[in-house]
Structure formats: structure tokens, C-alpha cells
N, C-alpha and C positions, 0 to 999 in steps of 0.2 A: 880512492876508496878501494879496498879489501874486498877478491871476491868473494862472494856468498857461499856458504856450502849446503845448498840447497840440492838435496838427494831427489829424485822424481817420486812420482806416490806410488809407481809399480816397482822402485826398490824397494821400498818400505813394507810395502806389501807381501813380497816376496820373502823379504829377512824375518817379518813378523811370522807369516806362515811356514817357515822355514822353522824357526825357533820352536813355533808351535808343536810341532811334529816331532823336529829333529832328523826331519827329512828334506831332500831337496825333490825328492817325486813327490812324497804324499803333499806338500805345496806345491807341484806343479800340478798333481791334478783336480788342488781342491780351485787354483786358479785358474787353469782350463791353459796350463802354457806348457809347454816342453820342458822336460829336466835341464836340460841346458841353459834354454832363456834363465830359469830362475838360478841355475848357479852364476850363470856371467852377472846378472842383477846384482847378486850377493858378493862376489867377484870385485864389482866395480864400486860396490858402496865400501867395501874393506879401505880399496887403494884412496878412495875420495877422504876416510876416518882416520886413514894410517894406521889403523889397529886390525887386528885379526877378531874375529867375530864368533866366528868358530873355532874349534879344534877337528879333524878330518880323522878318526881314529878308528880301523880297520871297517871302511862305509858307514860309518855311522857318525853323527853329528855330536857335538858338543860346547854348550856355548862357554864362550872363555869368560874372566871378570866382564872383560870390557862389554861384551856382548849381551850380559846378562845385564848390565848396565844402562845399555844403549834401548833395549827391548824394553824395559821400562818407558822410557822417554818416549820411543815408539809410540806405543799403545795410548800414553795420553793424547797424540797426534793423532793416530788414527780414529778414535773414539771422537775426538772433539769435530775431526771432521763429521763422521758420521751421524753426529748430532746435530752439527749445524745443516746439513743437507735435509734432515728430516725434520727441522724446522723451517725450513722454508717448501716442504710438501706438504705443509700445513695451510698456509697463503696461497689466498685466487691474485687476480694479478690489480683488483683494486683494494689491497688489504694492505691496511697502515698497522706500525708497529706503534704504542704507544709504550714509552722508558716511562714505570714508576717507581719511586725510592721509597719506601715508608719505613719507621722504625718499627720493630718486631711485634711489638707486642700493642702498639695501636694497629697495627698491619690484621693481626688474627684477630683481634676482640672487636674493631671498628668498623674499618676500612673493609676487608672481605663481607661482610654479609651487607654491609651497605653499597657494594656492588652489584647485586645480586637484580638482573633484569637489565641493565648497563648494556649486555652483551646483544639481547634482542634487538633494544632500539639500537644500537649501533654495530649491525652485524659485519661492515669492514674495518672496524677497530680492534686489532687481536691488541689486550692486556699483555706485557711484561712485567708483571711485579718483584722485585726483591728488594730484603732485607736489609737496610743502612742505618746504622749506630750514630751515625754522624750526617748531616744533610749536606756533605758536598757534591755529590753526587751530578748537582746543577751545574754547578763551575765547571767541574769536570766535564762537562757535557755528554755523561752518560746515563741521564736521564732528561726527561722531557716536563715531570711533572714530581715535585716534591710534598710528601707528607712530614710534617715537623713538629716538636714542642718549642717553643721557645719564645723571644720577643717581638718577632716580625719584622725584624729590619735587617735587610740583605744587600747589599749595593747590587744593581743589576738586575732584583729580580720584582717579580709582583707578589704579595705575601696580603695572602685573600686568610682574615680570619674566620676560622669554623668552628669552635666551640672551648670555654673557659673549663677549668675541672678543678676539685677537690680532693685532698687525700683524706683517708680515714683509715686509721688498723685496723686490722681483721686477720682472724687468727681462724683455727678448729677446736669448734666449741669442746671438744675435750682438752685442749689445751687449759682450758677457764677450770674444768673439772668441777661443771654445775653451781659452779659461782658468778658471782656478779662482783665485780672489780667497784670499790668504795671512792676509788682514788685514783686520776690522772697518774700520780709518780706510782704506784703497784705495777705501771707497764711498763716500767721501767726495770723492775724485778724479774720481765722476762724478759726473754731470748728476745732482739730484733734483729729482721732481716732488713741488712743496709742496702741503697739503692745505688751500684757504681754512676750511674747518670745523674743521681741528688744526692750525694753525698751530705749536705746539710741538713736533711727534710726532718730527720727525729729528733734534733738539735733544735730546728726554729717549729717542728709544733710540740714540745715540752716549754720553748721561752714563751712563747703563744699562751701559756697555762700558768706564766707566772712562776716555771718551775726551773731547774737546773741538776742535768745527773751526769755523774761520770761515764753512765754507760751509752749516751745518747749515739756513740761513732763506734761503740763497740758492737758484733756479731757476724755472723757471715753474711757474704756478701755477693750479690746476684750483679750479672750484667743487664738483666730484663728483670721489667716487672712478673714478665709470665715467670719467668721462672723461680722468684719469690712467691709466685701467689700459689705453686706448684708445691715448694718448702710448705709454704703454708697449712695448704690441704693436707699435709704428712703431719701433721702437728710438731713441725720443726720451732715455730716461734711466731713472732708477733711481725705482718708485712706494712707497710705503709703506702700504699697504694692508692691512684687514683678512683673512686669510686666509679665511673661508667665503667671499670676495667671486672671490675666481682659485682655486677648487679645481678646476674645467675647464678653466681653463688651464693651471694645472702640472702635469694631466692627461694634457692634450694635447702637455705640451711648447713651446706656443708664448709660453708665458712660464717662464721657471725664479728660483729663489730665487739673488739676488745674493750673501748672506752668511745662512749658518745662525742667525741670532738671531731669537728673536721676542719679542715686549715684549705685554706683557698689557696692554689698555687699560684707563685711568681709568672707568669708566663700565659700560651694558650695555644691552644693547638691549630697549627696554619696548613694549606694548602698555597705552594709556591712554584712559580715558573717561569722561566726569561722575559723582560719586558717585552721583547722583539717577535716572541711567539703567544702575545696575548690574540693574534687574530687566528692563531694557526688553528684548523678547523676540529684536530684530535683533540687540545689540548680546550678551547672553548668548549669542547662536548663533554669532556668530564669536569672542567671546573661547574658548569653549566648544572650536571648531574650530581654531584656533592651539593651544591646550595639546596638544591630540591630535596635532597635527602634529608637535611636539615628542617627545611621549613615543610616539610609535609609531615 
């Protein structure tokens, strides 16, 4: 095996502050090292890259392609480190990390505020939430605990159903322009925003109506619901959307239902996580906490 070219973190240091400046003193002093240490640093990361990093042109610095190149790469290393170190100044030393996956836009409209008090009763449990288009997350095992739409059935994992959903359009009532739609196919005459994750949905609820239109797969086309329902509120066109997702908005009025129909989705929203970690004590505490959110 091929050695590594694994530079120390006080060349990196030193080349970054170096670059920074354009100096090999003003990074020695913002380092707290001698001008020397930091050029032999700079020095030896050259010979280890084989590239020249600098240009030396009458005392004064210049970084070359390569250098301006490498300074890039740099600074994602350096930052990432500095991130993850203050992420762990975060944690006492009984504080469990809990990985969760959710898709975007149940993540902001569901999942987040039905968190909400989680943190109290379980104040050695710090939350990891991000965003996953796709639930593998599991497999991958970089997560502990998955939010999902879909059928429930996962080889490997436990898939606890939490709640069925509807879709309905909804539009901005100036879209309507103080009309009342006479006809299921009239929505068809507007703009729809397509859903890249249900590609089908305005296709099977117009066959749902007994209807058929050429435009059912035609309009733009959103990766998230959120961000259809976004389109929406601009009075860009007609969203098809699961209803728990605009019940503040039809709420509030600044979105209303285009046509009275709503079409029960194929699927249902799950909560899933390895069969091997059903006893594990993070992962029983918020399964534990989602049911109660439900039934209370």
C-alpha cells in the first residue's frame, strides 16, 4: 500500500496563514511561531506536493496556480475540522448523538414542531437532523432513525406506521381571480406544479374524476413539496399537495383549495430503524415520543 500524503495540521496552518497574509511573519505572528518555523512548514509541504506554492518575489508572497488551488482544498479541511471540534464542545460526556433522516418538507411542516419538548425530557439526547430525498440513509448507516413516505416494507429494518395523508390543490386565491372553478377539468387549464417525488399524482387524481388531459405531466417541476407550495403562494400555478402540509395556509387564507376533491395517497408516512437497535435506549425514546405525539 502507497504512502499517504498526510501534511500535519501546523503545515496547513501555517500555508493557510501564510496565503492569508502573504506573509511568512504576519502568520508567524498571528500563530505565535517564528518566521522560520512557518517557512520550513511551508518549505516542506512544497517538497511533500511537489509543486511550488508560492512565488518569492522581491520579500513578498505570491501564491502560484497550484497554491491558489491547494488553499481552496485547504480551508475546507481546516473549517471542517473546526466544526467538528465545536461540535463536540457541545456534549457533556453522557450525551448520545441521535442520526435522523427525514424528508424535507415533512421534516419543516411535521416532524420539527412535533419535537418540540423532546429535548427537556431527554436532555442527554442531542438531535442530528438532516435532510434525505431518499430513506437510505439506514443502510448506509448514517442514521439511527428514519422518517419516510412510502409502503413500509424495508428488509432489515422496523417500519412503525405514523399517519395516512391526502392530497388536495391549492392554489393563491388570486390565481382563481374571485371565481369558483364549475369543473374538475377547468384545473387542468391551469399551470400545475408537478411533484419530482410523484410524478403520477395529477395523472391518477384527474383518472380518480373520471377525467383525462394532456396536460396532467405537463408544468414545472419542484423537488419538494415545500417548495411547490412556495410556487404556489407566488400565484405561480395549481400545487397538489398533501393536506397536513397547508393546513396554515388554508388557515390563513393565503392559499385556498382549487377544486373540492382530495385523492388518498398510495403509501403512509413511517417512522424506521434497524431491527437490532429496537432496544437501543435513544432510538426507543423517540420512537416512544412520536406515538405520543400522535395519540395525544
Amino acid at each position: 500500500m502507497s504512502k499517504r500524503l498526510v501534511p500535519s495540521m501546523t503545515a496547513l496552518q501555517c500555508f493557510e496563514a501564510a496565503a492569508r497574509h502573504l506573509s511568512f511573519t504576519r502568520a508567524a505572528e498571528e500563530l505565535h511561531l517564528t518566521q522560520s518555523a512557518v517557512s520550513k512548514q511551508v518549505a516542506q509541504l512544497e517538497e511533500m506536493l511537489r509543486n511550488h506554492l508560492f512565488l518569492r518575489i522581491r520579500r513578498r508572497l505570491q501564491l502560484t496556480p497550484a497554491g491558489s488551488l491547494y488553499l481552496a482544498e485547504v480551508n475546507k479541511i481546516l473549517n471542517q475540522v473546526d466544526m467538528s471540534s465545536r461540535y463536540i464542545l457541545t456534549y457533556g460526556e453522557q450525551t448520545e448523538i441521535l442520526k435522523v433522516a427525514t424528508q424535507p418538507s415533512f421534516g419543516v411542516r411535521w416532524l420539527i414542531p412535533h419535537l418540540k419538548g423532546f429535548g427537556k425530557r431527554h436532555p442527554n439526547i442531542h438531535l442530528d437532523i438532516r435532510n434525505e430525498m431518499e430513506p437510505f440513509s439506514l443502510l448506509q448507516g448514517s442514521a439511527d432513525v428514519v422518517f419516510f413516505f412510502g409502503q413500509g416494507t424495508w428488509p432489515g429494518a422496523t417500519c412503525v406506521e405514523l399517519f395516512r395523508e391526502e392530497v388536495v390543490p391549492v392554489c393563491a386565491p388570486e390565481l382563481l381571480q374571485g371565481r369558483e372553478l364549475t369543473d374538475a377539468a377547468q384545473v387542468a387549464e391551469l399551470v400545475l406544479m408537478q411533484s419530482a417525488s410523484r410524478p403520477e399524482a395529477w395523472h391518477e387524481w384527474f383518472l380518480e374524476q373520471g377525467l383525462h388531459t394532456d396536460n396532467s405531466y405537463h408544468g414545472p417541476r419542484f423537488d419538494t413539496f415545500y417548495m411547490a407550495l412556495s410556487a404556489a403562494q407566488a400565484g405561480c400555478g395549481v400545487a397538489l399537495v398533501p393536506r397536513y402540509l397547508v393546513e396554515k395556509e388554508l388557515g390563513d387564507g393565503s392559499l385556498v383549495i382549487a377544486w373540492n376533491h382530495a385523492m388518498r395517497s398510495h403509501g403512509a408516512h413511517y417512522l424506521a430503524f434497524a431491527e437490532h437497535a429496537a432496544e437501543v435506549p435513544k432510538v426507543r425514546a423517540l420512537v416512544e415520543w412520536t406515538r405520543e405525539q400522535l395519540t395525544g
